[in-house]
Legacy VTK file of the C-alpha trace (Angstrom):
# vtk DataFile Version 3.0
C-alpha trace
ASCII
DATASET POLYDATA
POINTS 101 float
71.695 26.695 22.719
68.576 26.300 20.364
66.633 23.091 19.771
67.637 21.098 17.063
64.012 21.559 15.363
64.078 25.592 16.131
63.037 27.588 13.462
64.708 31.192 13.492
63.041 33.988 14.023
61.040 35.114 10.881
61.769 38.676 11.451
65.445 38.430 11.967
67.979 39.662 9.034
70.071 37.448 7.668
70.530 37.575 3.911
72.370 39.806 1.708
70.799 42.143 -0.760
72.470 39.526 -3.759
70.694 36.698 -2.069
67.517 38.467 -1.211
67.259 38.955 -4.916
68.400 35.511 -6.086
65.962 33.964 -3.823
62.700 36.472 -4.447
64.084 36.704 -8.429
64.372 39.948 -8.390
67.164 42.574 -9.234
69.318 44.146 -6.472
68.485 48.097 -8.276
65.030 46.850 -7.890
64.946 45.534 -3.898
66.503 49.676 -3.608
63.871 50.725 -5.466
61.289 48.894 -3.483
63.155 50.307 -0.745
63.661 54.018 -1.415
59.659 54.131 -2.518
59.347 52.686 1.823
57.675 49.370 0.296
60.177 47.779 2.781
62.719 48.391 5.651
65.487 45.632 5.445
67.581 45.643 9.041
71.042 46.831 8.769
74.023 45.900 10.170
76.376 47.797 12.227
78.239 48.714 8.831
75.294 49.708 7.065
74.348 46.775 5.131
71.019 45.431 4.469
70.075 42.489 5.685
66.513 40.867 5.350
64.669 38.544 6.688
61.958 35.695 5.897
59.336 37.845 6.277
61.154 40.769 3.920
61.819 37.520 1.411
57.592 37.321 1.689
56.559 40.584 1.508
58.980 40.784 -1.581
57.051 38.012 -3.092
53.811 40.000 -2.410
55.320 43.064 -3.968
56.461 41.193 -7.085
53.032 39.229 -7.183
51.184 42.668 -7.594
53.492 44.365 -9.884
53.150 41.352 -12.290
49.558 42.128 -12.318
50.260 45.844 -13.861
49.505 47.819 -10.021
51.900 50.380 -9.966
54.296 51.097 -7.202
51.940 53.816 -5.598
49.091 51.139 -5.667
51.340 48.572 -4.391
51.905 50.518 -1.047
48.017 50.751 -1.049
47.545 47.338 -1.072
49.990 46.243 1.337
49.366 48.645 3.992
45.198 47.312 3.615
46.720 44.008 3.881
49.054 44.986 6.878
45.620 46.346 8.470
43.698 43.436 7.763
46.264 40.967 9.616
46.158 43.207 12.586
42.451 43.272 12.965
42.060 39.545 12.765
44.869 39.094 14.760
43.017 41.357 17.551
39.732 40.135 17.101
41.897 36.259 17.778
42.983 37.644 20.673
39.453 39.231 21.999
37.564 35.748 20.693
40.530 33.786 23.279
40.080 36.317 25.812
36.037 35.921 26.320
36.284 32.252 26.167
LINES 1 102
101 0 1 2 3 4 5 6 7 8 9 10 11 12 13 14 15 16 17 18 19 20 21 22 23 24 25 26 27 28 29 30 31 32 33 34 35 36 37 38 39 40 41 42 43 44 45 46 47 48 49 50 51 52 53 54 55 56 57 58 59 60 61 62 63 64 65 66 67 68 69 70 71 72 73 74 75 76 77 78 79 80 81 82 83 84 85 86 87 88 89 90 91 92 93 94 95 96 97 98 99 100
């Protein structure tokens, strides 16, 4: 049983493609295209159907963000994979910092 004040897991999938979209504000086609182009991998369920998660909602948000600003698709994947990178590298450099203290 989970604590009352659990939060879920961030990574887990648990909203439909039609709420994904209502809650990002973005079209279903459009969450496929982001898809197809491998600006995100939704989990699936045993049937095949997408599911995604908080952190899919966020990087959706990050994706929209930088579209609105006129970077193309192509640039988009740029940006989030340097952003990806950068997260990892601090998060290392946390851990190193922690480790020497």
């Amino acid at each position: 049983m989970t604590a009352p004040d659990a939060q879920p897991d961030p990574r887990r999938g648990v909203y439909g493609i039609s709420v994904a979209a209502e809650l990002v504000g973005i079209g279903s086609q459009t969450l496929r295209l982001y898809e197809r182009r491998g600006l995100l991998e939704p989990a699936r369920s045993g049937g095949g159907t997408r599911r995604y998660s908080s952190e899919d909602l966020e990087r959706l948000r990050r994706i929209a963000h930088l579209v609105s600003t006129g970077v193309n698709l192509v640039g988009v994947a740029m940006v989030l994979d340097l952003q990806d990178a950068n997260d990892q590298l601090r998060a290392d450099l946390d851990r190193q910092v922690t480790k020497d203290d």
